[in-house]
Structure formats: C-alpha cells, structure tokens
N, CA, C and O atoms as a GROMACS GRO file, in nm:
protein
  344
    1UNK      N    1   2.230 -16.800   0.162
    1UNK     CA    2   2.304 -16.676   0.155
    1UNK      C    3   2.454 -16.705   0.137
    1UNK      O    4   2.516 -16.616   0.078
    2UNK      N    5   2.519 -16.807   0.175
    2UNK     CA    6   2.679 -16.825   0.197
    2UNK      C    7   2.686 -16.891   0.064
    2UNK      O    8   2.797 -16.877   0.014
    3UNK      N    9   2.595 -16.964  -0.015
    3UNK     CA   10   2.570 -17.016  -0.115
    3UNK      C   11   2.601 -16.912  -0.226
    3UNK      O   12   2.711 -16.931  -0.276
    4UNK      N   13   2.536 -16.813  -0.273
    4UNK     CA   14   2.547 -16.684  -0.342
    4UNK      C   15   2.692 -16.632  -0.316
    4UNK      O   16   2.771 -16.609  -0.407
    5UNK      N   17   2.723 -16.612  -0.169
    5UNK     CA   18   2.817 -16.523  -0.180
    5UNK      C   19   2.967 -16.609  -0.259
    5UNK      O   20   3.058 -16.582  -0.337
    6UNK      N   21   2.920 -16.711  -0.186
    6UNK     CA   22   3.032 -16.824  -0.291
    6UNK      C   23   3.010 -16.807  -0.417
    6UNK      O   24   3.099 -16.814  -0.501
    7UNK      N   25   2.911 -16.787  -0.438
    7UNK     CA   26   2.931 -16.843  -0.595
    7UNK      C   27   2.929 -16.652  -0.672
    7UNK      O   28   2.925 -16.619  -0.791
    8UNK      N   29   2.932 -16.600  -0.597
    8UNK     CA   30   2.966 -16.468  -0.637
    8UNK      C   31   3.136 -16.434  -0.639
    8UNK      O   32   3.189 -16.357  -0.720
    9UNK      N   33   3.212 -16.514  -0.524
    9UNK     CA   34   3.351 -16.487  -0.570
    9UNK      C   35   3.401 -16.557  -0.653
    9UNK      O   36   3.504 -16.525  -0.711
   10UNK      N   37   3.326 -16.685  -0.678
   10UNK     CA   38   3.382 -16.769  -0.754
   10UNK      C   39   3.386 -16.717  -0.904
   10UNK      O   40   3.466 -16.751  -0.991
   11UNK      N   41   3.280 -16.623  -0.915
   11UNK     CA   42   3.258 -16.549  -1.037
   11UNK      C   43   3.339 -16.415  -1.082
   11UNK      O   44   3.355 -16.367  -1.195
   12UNK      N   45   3.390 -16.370  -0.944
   12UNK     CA   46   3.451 -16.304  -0.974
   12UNK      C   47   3.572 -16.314  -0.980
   12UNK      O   48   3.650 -16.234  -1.031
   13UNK      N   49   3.598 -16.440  -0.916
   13UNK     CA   50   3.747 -16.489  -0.937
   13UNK      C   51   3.798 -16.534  -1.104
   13UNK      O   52   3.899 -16.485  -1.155
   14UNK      N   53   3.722 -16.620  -1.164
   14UNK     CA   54   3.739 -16.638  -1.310
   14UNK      C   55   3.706 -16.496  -1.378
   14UNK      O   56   3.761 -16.479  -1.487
   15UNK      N   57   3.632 -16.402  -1.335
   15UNK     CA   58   3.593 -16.237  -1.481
   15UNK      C   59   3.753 -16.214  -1.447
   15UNK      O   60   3.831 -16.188  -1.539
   16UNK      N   61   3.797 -16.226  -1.318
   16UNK     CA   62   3.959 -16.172  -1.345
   16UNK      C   63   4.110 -16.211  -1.367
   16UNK      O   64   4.220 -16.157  -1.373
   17UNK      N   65   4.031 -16.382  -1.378
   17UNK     CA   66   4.170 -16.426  -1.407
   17UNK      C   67   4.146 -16.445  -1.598
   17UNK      O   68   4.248 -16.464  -1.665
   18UNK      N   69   4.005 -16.438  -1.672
   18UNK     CA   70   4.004 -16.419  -1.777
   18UNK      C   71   4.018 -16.226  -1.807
   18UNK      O   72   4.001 -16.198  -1.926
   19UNK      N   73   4.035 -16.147  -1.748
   19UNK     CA   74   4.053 -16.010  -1.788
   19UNK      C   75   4.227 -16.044  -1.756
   19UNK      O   76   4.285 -16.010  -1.859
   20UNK      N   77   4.298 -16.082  -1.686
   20UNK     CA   78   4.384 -16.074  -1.694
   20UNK      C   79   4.538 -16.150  -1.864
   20UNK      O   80   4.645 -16.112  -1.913
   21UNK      N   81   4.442 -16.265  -1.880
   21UNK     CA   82   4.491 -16.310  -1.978
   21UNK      C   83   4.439 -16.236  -2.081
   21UNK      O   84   4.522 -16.207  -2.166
   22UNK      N   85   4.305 -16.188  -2.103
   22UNK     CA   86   4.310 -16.089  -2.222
   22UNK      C   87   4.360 -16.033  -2.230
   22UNK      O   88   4.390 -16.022  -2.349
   23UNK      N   89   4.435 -15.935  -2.140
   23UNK     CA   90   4.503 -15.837  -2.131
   23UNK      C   91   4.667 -15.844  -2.218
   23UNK      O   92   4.723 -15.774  -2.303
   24UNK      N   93   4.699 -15.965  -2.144
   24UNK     CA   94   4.770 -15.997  -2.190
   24UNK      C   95   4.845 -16.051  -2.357
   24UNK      O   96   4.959 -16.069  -2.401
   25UNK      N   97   4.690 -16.060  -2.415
   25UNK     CA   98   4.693 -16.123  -2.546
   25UNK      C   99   4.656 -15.981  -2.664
   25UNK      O  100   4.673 -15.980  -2.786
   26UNK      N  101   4.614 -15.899  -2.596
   26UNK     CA  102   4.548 -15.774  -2.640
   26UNK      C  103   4.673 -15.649  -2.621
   26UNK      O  104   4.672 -15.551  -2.696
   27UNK      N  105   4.747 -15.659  -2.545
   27UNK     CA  106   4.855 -15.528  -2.494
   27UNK      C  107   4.785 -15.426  -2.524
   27UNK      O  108   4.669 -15.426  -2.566
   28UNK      N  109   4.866 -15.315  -2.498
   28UNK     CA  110   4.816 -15.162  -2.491
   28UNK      C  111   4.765 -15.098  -2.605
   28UNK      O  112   4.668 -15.022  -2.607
   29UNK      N  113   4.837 -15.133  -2.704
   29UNK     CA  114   4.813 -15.071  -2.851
   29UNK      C  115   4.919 -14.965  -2.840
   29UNK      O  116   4.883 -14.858  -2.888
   30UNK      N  117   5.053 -14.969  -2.783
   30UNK     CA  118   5.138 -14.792  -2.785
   30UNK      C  119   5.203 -14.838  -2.915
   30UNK      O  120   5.183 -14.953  -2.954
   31UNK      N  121   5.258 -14.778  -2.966
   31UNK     CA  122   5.357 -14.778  -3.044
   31UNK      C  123   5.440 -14.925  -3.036
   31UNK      O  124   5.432 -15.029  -3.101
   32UNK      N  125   5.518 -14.884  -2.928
   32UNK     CA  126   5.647 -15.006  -2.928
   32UNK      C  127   5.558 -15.167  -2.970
   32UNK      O  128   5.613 -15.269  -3.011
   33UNK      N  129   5.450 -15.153  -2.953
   33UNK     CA  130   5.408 -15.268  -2.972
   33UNK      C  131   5.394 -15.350  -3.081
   33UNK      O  132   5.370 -15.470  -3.090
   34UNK      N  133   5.422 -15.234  -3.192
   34UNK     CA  134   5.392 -15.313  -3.322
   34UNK      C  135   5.424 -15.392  -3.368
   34UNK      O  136   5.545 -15.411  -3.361
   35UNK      N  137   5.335 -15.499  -3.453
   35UNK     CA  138   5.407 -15.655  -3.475
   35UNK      C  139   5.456 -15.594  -3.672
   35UNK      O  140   5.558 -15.631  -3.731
   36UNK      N  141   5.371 -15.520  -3.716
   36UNK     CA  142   5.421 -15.526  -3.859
   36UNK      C  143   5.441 -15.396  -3.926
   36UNK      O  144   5.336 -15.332  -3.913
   37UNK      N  145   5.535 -15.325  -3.995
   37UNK     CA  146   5.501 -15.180  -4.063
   37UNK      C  147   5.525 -15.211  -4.224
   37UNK      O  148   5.615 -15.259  -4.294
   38UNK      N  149   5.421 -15.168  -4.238
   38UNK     CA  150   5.368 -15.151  -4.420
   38UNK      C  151   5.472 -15.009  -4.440
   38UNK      O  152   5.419 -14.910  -4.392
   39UNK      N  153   5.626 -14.977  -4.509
   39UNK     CA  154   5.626 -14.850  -4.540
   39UNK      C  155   5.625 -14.847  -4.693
   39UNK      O  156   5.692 -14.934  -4.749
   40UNK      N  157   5.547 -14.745  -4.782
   40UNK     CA  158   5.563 -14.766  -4.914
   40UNK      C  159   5.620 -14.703  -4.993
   40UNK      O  160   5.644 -14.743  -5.107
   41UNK      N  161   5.666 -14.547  -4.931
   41UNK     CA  162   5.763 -14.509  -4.995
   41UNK      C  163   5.877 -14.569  -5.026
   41UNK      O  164   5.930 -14.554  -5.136
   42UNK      N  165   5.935 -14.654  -4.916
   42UNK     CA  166   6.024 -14.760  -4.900
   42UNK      C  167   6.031 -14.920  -4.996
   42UNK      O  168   6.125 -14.995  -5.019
   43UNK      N  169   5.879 -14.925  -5.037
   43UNK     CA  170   5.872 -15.049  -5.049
   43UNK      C  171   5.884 -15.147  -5.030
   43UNK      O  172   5.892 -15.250  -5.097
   44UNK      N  173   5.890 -15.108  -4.884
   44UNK     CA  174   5.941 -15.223  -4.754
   44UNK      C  175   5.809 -15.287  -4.667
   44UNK      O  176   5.698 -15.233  -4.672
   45UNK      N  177   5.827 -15.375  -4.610
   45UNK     CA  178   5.774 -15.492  -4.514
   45UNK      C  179   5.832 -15.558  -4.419
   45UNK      O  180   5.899 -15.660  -4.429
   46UNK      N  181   5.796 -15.476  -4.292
   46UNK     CA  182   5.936 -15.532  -4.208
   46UNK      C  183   5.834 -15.623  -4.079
   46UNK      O  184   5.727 -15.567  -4.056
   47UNK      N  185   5.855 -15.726  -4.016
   47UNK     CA  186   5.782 -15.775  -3.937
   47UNK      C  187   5.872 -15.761  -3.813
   47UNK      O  188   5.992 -15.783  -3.829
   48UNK      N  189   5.828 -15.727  -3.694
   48UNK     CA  190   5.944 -15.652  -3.562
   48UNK      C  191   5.908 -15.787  -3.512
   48UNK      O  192   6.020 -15.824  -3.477
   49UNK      N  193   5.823 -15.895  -3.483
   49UNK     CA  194   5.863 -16.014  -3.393
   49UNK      C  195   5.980 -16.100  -3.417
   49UNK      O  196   6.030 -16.182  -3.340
   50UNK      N  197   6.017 -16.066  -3.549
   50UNK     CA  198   6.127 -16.201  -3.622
   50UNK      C  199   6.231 -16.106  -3.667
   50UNK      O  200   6.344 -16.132  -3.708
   51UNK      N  201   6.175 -15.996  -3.655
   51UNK     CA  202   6.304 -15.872  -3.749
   51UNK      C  203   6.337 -15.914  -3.881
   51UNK      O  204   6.450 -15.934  -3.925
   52UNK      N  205   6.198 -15.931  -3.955
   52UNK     CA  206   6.191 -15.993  -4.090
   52UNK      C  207   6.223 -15.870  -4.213
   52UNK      O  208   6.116 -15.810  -4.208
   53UNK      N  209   6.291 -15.810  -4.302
   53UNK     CA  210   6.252 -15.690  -4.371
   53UNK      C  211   6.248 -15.727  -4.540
   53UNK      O  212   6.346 -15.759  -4.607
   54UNK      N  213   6.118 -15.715  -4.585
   54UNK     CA  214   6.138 -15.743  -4.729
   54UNK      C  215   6.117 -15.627  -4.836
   54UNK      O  216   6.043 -15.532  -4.810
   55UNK      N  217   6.182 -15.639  -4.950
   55UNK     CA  218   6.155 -15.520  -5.010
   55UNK      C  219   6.060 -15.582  -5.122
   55UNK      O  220   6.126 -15.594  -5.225
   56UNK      N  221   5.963 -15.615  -5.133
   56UNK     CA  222   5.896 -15.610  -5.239
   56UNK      C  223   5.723 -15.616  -5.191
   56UNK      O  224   5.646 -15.708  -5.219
   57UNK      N  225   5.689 -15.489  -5.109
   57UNK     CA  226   5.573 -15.475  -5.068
   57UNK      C  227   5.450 -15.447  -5.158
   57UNK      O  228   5.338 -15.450  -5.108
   58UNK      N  229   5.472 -15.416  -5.315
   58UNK     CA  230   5.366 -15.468  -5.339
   58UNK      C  231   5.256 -15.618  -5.410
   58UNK      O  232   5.137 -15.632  -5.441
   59UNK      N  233   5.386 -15.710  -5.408
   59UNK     CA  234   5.361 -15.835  -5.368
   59UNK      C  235   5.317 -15.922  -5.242
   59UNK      O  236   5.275 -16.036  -5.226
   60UNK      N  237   5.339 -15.838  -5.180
   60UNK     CA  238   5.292 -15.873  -5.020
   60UNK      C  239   5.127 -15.840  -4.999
   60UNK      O  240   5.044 -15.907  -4.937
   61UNK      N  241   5.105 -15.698  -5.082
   61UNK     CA  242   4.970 -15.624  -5.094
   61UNK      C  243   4.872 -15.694  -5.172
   61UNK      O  244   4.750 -15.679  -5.159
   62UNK      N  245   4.947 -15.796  -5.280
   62UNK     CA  246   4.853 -15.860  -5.372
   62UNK      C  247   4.803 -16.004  -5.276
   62UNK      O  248   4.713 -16.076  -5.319
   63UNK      N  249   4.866 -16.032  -5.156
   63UNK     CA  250   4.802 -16.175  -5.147
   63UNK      C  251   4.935 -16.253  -5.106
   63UNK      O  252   4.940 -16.345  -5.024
   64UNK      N  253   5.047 -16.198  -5.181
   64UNK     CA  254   5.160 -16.336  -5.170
   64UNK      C  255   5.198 -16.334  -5.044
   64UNK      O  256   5.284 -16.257  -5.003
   65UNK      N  257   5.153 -16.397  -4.990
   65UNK     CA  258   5.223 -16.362  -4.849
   65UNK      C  259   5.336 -16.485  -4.788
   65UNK      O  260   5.363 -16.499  -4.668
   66UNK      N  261   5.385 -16.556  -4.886
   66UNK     CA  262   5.454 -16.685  -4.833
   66UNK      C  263   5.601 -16.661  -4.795
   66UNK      O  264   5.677 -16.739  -4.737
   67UNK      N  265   5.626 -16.527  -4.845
   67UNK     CA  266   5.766 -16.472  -4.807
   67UNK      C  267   5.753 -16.408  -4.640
   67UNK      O  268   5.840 -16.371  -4.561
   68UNK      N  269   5.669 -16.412  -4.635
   68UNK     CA  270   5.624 -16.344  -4.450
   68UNK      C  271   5.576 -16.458  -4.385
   68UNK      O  272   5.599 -16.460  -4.264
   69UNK      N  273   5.511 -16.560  -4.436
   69UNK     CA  274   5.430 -16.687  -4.324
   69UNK      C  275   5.560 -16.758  -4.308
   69UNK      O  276   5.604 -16.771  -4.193
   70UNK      N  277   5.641 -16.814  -4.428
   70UNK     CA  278   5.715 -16.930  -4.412
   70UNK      C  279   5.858 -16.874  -4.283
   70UNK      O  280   5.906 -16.967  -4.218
   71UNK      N  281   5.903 -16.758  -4.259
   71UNK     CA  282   6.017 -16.742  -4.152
   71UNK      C  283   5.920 -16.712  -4.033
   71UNK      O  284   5.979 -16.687  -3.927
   72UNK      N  285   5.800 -16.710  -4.029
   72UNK     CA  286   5.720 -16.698  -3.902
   72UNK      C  287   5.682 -16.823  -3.850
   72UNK      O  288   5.666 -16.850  -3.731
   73UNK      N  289   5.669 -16.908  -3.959
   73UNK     CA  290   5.625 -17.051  -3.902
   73UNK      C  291   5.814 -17.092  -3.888
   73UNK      O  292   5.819 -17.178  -3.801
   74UNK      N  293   5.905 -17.074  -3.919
   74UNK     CA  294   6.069 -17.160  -3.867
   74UNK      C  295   6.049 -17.079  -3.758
   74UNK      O  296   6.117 -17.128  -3.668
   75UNK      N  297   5.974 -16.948  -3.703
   75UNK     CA  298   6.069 -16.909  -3.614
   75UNK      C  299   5.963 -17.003  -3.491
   75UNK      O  300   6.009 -17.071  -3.400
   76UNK      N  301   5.847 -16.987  -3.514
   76UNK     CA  302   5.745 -17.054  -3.419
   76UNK      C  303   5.800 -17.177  -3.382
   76UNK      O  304   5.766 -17.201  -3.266
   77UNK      N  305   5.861 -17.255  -3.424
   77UNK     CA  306   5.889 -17.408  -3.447
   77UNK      C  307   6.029 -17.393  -3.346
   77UNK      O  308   6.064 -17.452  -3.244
   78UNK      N  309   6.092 -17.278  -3.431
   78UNK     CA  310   6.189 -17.272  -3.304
   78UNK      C  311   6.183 -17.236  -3.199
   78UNK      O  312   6.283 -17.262  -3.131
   79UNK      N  313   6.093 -17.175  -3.144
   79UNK     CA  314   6.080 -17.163  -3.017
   79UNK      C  315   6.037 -17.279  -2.942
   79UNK      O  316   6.119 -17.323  -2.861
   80UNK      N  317   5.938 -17.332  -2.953
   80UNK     CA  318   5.892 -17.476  -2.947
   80UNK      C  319   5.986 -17.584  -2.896
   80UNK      O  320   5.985 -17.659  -2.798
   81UNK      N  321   6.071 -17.564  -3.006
   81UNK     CA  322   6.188 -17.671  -2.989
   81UNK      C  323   6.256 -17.660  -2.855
   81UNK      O  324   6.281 -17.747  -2.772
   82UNK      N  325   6.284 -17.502  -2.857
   82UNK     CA  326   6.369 -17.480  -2.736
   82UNK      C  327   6.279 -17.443  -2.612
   82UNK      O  328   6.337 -17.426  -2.505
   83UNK      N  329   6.173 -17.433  -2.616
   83UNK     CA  330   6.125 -17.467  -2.507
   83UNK      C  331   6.075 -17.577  -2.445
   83UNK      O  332   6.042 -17.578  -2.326
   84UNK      N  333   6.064 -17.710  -2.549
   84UNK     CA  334   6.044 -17.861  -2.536
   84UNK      C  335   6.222 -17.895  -2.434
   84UNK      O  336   6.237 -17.960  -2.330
   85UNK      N  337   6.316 -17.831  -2.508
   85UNK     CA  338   6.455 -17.867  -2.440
   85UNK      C  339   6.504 -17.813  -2.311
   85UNK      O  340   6.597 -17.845  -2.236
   86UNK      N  341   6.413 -17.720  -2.311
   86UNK     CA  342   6.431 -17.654  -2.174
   86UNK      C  343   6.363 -17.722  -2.036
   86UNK      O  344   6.378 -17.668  -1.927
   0.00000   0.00000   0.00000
C-alpha cells in the first residue's frame, strides 16, 4: 500500500512539473503574444521577437524565407553568447 501511494506521488509529481513546462512553451495564445504578423495590405512582415520588419511579403509567401531565418539565427547566437558570458 505505501508502495502505490509512492509511486502515485511520484506520478504526480512529474504530470506537473511536465504541465508546468508546457505551459510555459505553449503561453496563452492572447494577443500580446504574437511572434509574427503577415499584414498585406501593407506588404509587410514584421517578426515581434527580433522587431524584424520587411517589406516584401510576397516573397516571404513564396518560400524565400532567408530574409526572416538568417537575423533569427544572429539573434539566437546572440543570446547564447551572452548568456555563455554571463
């Protein structure tokens, strides 16, 4: 019986320390959260993690996407860096 109940918190100890990191990786979905806005009247492409804004969105729509990966991968790298120095 003490066997079970152990291994019942133990179970419930990991469902919530993995609900908690999902949570975390998932956020709310509100608004403020958004990582990218497509506007096309604009013909814009703006990415809010890097505050990236490009105007030629329907090159972005065809596939090219190397004008959006390549300042996402400097900025990734920079963080990295400065958190290796920290």
């Amino acid at each position: 019986m003490l066997r079970s109940r152990l291994l019942e918190r133990r179970i419930a100890e990991e469902n919530a320390k993995y609900a908690a990191v999902r949570k975390t990786q998932v956020g709310t979905g509100e608004r403020n959260e958004r990582i990218r806005t497509y506007n096309f009247p604009q013909n814009r492409v703006t990415d809010h993690r890097i505050e990236l804004t490009l105007y030629n969105l329907p090159m972005v729509m065809e596939g090219h996407l190397d004008p959006v990966i390549e300042p996402l991968m400097a900025h990734d790298l920079e963080e990295k860096l400065a958190a290796l120095k920290a």
